[in-house]
Residue frames relative to the residue before (quaternion, step in Angstrom):
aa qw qx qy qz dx dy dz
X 1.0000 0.0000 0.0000 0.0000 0.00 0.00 0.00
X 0.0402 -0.8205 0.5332 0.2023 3.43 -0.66 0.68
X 0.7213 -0.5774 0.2437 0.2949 3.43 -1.72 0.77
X 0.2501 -0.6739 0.6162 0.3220 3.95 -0.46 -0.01
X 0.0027 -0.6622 0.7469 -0.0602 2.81 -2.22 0.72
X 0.5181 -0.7279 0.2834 0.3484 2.70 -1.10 0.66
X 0.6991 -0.6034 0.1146 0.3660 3.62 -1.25 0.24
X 0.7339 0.4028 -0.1948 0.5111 3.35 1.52 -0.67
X 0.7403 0.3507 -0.1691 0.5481 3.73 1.11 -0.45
X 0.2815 -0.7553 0.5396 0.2433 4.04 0.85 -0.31
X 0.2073 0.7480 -0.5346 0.3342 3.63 0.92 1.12
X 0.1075 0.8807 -0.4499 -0.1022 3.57 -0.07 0.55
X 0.6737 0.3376 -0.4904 0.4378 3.55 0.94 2.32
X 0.6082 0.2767 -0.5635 0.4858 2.97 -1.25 1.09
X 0.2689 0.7307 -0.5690 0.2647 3.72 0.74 0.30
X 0.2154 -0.6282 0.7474 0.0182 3.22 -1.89 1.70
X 0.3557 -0.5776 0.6497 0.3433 2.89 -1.27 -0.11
X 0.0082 -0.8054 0.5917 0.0334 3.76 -0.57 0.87
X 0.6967 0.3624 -0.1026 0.6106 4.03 1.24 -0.63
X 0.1611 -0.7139 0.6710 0.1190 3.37 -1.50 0.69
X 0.3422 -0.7764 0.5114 0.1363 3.50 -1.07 -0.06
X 0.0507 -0.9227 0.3812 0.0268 3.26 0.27 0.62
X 0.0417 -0.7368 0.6709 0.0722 3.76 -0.91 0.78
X 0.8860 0.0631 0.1064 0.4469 3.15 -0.90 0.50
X 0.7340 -0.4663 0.2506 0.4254 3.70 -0.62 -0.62
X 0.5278 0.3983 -0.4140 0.6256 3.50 1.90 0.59
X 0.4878 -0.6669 0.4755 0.3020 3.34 -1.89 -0.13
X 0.3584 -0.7443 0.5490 0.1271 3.37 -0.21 1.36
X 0.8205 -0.3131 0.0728 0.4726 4.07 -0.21 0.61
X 0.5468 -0.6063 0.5692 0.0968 3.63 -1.48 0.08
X 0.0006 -0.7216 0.6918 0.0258 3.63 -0.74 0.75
X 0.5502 -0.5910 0.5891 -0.0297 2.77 -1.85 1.89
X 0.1073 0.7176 -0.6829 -0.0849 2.93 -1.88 0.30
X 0.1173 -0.8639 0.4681 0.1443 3.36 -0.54 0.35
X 0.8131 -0.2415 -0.0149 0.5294 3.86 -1.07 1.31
X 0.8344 0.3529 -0.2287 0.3561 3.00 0.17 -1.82
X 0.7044 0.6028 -0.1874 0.3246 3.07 0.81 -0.84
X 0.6754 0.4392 -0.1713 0.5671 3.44 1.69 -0.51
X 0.5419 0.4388 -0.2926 0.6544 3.49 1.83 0.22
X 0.8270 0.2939 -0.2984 0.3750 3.56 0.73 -0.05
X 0.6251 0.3128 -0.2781 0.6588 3.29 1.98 0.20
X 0.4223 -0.8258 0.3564 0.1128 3.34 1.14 0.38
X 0.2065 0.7679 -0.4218 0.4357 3.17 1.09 1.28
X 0.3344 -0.8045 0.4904 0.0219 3.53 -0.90 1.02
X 0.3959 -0.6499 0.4887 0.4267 4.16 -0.14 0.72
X 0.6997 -0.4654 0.4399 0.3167 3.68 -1.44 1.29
X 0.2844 0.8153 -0.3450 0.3679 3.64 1.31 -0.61
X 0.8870 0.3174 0.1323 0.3081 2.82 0.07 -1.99
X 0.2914 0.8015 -0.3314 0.4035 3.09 2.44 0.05
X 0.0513 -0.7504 0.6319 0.1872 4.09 -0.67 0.35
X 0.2053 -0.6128 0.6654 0.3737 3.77 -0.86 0.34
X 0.0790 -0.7521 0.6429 0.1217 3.60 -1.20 0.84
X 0.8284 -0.1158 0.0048 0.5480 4.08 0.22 1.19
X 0.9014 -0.2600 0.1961 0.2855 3.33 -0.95 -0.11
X 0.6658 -0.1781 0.1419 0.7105 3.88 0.67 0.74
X 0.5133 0.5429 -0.4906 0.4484 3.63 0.61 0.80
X 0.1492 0.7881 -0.5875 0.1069 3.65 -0.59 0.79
X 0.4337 -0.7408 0.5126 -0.0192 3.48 -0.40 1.69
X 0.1714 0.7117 -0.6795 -0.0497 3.83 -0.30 0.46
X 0.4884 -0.5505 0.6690 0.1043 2.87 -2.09 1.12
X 0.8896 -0.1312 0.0576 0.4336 3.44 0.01 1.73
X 0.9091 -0.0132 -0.1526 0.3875 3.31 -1.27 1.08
X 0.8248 0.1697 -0.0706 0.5347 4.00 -1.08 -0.60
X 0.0688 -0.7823 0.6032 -0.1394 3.58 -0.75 1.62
């Protein structure tokens, strides 16, 4: 298993998960962020993701 960190500083606590990866029709890994780093690029945990209709997906702040 390998460790997470976040994406812009390699801090590996307080870590969200704010990004999936995708291969194919599975997810292939996750991208981190941690406090500071999601207050200063303003990015929201994947959490907070709304599906709005068909292949429409609405984030609530930062990474598009």
């Amino acid at each position: 298993m390998t460790r997470a960190e976040c994406r812009w500083c390699d801090a590996d606590e307080d870590l969200v998960l704010i990004g999936v990866i995708e291969r194919g029709s599975s997810a292939a890994g996750g991208i981190y962020a941690c406090g500071t780093c999601r207050a200063r690029h303003r990015v929201r945990p994947i959490s907070e993701v709304t599906e709005s209709g068909p292949g429409r997906i609405t984030y609530h702040g930062g990474m598009r």
